[in-house]
C-alpha positions in Angstrom: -77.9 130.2 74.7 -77.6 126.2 75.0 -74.8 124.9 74.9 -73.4 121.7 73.9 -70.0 120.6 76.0 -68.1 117.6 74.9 -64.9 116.8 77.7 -66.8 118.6 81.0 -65.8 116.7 83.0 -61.7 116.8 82.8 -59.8 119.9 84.0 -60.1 122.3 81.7 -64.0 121.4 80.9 -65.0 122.2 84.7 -63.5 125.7 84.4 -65.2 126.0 81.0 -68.9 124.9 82.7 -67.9 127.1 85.4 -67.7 130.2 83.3 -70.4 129.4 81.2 -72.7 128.9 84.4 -71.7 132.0 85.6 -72.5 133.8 82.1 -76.2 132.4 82.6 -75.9 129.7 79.6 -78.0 126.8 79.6 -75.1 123.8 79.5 -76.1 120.4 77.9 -73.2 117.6 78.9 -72.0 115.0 76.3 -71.3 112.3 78.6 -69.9 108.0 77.8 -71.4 107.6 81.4 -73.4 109.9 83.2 -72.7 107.5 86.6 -69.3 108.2 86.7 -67.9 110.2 89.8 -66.5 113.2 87.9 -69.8 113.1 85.4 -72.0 113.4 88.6 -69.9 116.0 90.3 -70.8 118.6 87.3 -74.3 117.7 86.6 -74.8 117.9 90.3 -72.5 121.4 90.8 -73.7 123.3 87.7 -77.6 121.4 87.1 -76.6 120.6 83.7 -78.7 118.8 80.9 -76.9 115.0 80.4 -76.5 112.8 77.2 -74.8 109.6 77.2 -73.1 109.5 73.7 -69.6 109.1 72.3 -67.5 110.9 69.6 -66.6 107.9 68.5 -70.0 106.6 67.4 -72.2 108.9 65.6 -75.2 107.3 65.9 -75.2 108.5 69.3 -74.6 111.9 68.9 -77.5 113.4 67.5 -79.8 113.0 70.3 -77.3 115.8 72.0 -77.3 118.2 69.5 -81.1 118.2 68.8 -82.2 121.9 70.2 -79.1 123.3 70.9 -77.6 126.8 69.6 -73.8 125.9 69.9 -71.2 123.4 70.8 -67.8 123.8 72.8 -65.8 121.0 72.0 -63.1 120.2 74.6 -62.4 116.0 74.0 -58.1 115.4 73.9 -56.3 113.2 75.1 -52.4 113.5 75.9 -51.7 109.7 75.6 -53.4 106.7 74.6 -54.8 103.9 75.1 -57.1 101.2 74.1 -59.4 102.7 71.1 -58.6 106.0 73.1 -55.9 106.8 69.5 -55.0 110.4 68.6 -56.5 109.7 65.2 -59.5 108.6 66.8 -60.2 111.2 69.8 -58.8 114.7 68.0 -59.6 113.6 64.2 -62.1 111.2 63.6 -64.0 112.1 66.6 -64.2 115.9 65.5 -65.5 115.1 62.4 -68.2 112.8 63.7 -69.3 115.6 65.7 -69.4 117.9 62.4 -71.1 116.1 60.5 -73.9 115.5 62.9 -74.0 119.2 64.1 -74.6 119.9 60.8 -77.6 117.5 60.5 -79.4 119.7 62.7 -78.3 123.1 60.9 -75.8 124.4 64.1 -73.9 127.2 63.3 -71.6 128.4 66.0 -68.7 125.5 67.3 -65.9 126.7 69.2 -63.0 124.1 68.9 -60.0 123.3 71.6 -56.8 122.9 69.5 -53.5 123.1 71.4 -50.5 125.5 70.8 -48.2 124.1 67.9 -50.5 122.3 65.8 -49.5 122.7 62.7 -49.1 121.1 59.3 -46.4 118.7 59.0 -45.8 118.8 62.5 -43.2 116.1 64.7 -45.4 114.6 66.8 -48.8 112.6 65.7 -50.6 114.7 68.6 -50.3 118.0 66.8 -50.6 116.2 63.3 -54.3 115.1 64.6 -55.1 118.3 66.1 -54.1 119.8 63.1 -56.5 117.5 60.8 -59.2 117.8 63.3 -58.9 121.8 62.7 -58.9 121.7 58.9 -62.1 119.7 59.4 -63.8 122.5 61.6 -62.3 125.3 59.4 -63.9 123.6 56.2 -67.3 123.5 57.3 -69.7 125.6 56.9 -70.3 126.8 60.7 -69.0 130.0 62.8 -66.3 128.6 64.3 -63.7 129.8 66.8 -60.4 127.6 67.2 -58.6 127.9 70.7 -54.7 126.8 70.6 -53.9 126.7 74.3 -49.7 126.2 75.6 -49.9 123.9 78.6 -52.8 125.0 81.3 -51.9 125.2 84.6 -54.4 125.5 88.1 -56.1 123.6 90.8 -56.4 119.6 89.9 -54.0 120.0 87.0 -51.5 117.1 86.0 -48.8 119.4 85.1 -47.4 122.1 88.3 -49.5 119.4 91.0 -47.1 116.5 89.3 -43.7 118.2 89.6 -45.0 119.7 93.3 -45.7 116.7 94.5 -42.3 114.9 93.5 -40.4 117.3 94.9 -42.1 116.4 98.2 -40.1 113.4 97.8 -37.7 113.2 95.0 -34.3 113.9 95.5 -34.2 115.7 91.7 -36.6 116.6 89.6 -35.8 115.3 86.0 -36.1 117.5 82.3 -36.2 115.6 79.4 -32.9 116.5 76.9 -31.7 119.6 76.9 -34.7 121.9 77.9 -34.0 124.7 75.8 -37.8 124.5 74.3 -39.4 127.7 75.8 -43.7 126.9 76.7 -45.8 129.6 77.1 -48.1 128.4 80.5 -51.7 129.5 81.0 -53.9 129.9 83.5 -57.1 127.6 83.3 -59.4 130.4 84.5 -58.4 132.8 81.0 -59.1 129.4 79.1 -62.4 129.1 80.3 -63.1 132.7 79.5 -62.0 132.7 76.3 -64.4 129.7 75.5 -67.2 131.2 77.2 -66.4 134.8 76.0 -66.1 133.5 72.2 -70.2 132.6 72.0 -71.1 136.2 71.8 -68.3 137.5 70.6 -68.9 138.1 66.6 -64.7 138.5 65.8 -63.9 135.8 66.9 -65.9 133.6 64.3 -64.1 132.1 61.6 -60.6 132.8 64.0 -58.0 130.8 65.0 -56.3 131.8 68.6 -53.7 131.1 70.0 -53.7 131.3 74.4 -50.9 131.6 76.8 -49.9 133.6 79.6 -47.2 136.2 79.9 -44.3 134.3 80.4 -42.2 132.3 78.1 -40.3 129.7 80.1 -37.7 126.7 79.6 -38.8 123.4 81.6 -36.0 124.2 84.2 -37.3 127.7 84.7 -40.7 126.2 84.9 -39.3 123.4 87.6 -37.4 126.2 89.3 -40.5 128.1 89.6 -42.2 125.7 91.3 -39.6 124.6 93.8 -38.8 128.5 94.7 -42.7 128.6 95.3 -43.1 125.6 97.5 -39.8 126.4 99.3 -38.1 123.3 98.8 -34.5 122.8 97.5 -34.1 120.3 94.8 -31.3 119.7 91.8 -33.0 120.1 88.6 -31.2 116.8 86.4 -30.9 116.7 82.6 -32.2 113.3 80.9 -29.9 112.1 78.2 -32.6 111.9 74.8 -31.3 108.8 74.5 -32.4 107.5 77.9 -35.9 109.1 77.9 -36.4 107.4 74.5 -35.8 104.3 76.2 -38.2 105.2 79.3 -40.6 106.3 77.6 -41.2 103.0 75.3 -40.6 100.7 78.6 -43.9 102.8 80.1 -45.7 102.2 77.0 -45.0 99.2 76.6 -45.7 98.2 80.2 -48.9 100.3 80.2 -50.2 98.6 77.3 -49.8 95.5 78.4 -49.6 95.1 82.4 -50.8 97.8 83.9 -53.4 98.9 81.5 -53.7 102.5 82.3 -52.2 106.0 80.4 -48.1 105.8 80.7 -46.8 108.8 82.4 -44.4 109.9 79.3 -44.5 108.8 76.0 -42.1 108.9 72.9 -44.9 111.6 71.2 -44.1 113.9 74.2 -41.0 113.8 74.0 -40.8 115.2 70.5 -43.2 118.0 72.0 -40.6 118.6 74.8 -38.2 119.5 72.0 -40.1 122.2 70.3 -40.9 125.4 71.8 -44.8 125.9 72.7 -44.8 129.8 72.7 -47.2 131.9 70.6 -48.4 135.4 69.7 -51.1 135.9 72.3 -51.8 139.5 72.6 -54.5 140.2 70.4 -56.6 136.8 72.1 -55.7 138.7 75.5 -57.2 141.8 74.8 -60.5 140.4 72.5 -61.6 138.5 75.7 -60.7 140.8 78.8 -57.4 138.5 80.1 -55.9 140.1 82.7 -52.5 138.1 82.7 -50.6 137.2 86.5 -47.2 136.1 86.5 -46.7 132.2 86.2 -45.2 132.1 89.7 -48.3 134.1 91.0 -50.6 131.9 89.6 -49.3 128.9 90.4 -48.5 130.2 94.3 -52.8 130.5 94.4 -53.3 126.9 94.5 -49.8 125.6 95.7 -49.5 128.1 98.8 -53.1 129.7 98.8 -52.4 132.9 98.1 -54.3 135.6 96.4 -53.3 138.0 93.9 -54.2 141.6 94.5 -54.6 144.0 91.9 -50.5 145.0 91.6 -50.3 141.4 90.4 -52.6 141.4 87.5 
């Protein structure tokens, strides 16, 4: 099968090519710049076609989707910046991509969405990734809609952050109370569900949600890690109040000095207050997951380890 990819070249997208490569699909990479370092890495790793387009302008998109039998669309961003909006990147770019797939005739899209997207949701991040799904499941393609909790592995901006500052933090800081329990997932049993969902004919016109085994707090999470890495740090509670403040300053100072993604914003926060948990079971048994621990998974890339089969 050829396959479209849109966001192949961030974290989750490699594993995603990875699997796909490995399942003997023909990948064709949607690309702003095909020069880039982490755009040549994957066309040179996996051989994969290259078009330069963007979501953001349609004209450019149907040269990618001319021949193709499906597309996996991965684009998100967590923060933003520039033109780089949530209403931009999850909503309007989705439906760009729609309504040029459906130029050609495509039928089968398989859609990243992300755990607690909802209607009438908190945060604008989960109210565009809700509008960017009712877009997908109103037209008139096979789709399959993936609603991941926060992915974890190698290169990941998530258990690599909070490892690396307790190299050299003296705490290691949650955000309010931390009662809101997340459901973390291996990037691997992403992939697979993304590559397993092209020739799997239940999953069209289905919704998913993904997460591992293991429903955990922040502190648990941040506990976790530390007990992993063998260090010893204080796990200190953020008054809401004062991350509200921090978290304008950085995008504020972002915006306008720095010019680059802020590492917390106030939309997070309001995430960080929800739980991000989700009925997983039937995803986990459609696609062959074979669940480790979160402390297992995250000691394969943090300590090198591998799991043996008692793990799984």
């Amino acid at each position: 099968m050829k396959v479209l990819v849109t966001g192949g070249t961030g974290f989750v997208g490699k594993e995603v090519l990875r699997e796909l490569c490995a399942a003997s699909h023909h990948i064709r990479l949607l690309v702003r710049d095909r020069t880039t370092p982490a755009a040549r890495e994957v066309i040179s790793r996996y051989a994969t076609e290259v078009r330069e387009g963007d979501i953001l302008e349609p004209a450019t998109l149907p040269p990618a989707l001319q021949g193709v039998d499906a597309v996996i669309h991965l684009v998100g961003i967590i923060a933003e910046t520039g033109r780089q909006t949530f209403e931009n990147v999850h909503t309007r770019g989705t439906q760009n991509l729609i309504a040029a797939a459906q130029i050609f005739g495509l039928k089968r899209f398989v859609h990243m969405s992300a755990l607690g997207t909802r209607q009438n949701a908190s945060s604008r991040y989960h109210q565009t990734k809700w509008a960017a799904e009712q877009a997908v499941s109103r037209s008139a393609m096979d789709w399959t809609i993936f609603r991941p909790s926060v992915i974890y592995g190698p290169g990941d901006q998530f258990v690599n952050l909070f490892a690396r500052m307790a190299e050299s933090s003296p705490f290691l800081p949650v955000m309010g109370d931390g009662h809101a329990r997340l459901q973390p997932v291996a990037v691997e049993d992403v992939g697979r569900c993304f590559a397993g969902a092209l020739t799997e004919p239940r999953s069209i016109r289905e919704s998913f949600d993904v997460g591992g085994p293991d429903m955990l707090t922040m502190p648990q999470i941040l506990q976790t890690i530390l007990t992993v890495t063998g260090r010893k740090r204080p796990i200190v509670h953020v008054p809401m109040g004062v991350a509200k403040a921090l978290a304008l300053f950085f995008e504020n100072y972002y915006r306008l000095v720095a010019r680059g993604i802020p590492p917390l914003n106030r939309d997070q926060l309001l995430m960080l207050q929800e739980d991000n948990v989700g009925d997983c079971q039937w995803t986990a048994e459609m696609f062959g997951l074979r669940h480790i621990s979160f402390a297992k998974g995250i000691a394969r890339f943090l300590k090198g380890e591998i799991p043996t089969a008692a793990d799984l």
